[in-house]
Phi, psi and omega in degrees: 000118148328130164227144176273195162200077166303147182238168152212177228215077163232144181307093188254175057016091183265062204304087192319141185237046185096326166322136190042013184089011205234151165208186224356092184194149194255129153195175190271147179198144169315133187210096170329105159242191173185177217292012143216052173138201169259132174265305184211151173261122167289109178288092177284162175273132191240092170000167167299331179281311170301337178287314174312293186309291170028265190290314189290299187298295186324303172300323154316273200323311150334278182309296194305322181277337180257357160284330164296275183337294187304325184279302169306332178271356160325000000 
């Protein structure tokens, strides 16, 4: 039996490594995947502004995630 073994490039949830400048924070980004997992994060090219606004939601998200951590590791 013939398989295909396709990849695609959908906005997934994602763990940035250094990606946008950002790291251990989860967030959706164009993200190759294929039958067996997410393979690469796709890096759009961003403006000064869109780096800013970024940069603003990833840190919301952080300040949100460590507040959830304080509660549950009490």
């Amino acid at each position: 039996m013939f398989r295909y073994f396709y990849s695609r490039c959908l906005p997934v949830g994602s763990l940035l490594e250094g990606q946008y400048g950002q790291s251990n924070v989860h967030v959706d980004t164009p993200t190759v995947i294929n039958r067996t997992g997410a393979k690469n994060i796709v890096e759009l090219s961003l403006n000064e502004s869109e780096k800013e606004k970024f940069a603003h939601s990833v840190k919301t998200l952080k300040d949100i995630q460590s507040l959830y951590w304080e509660y549950f590791n009490s």
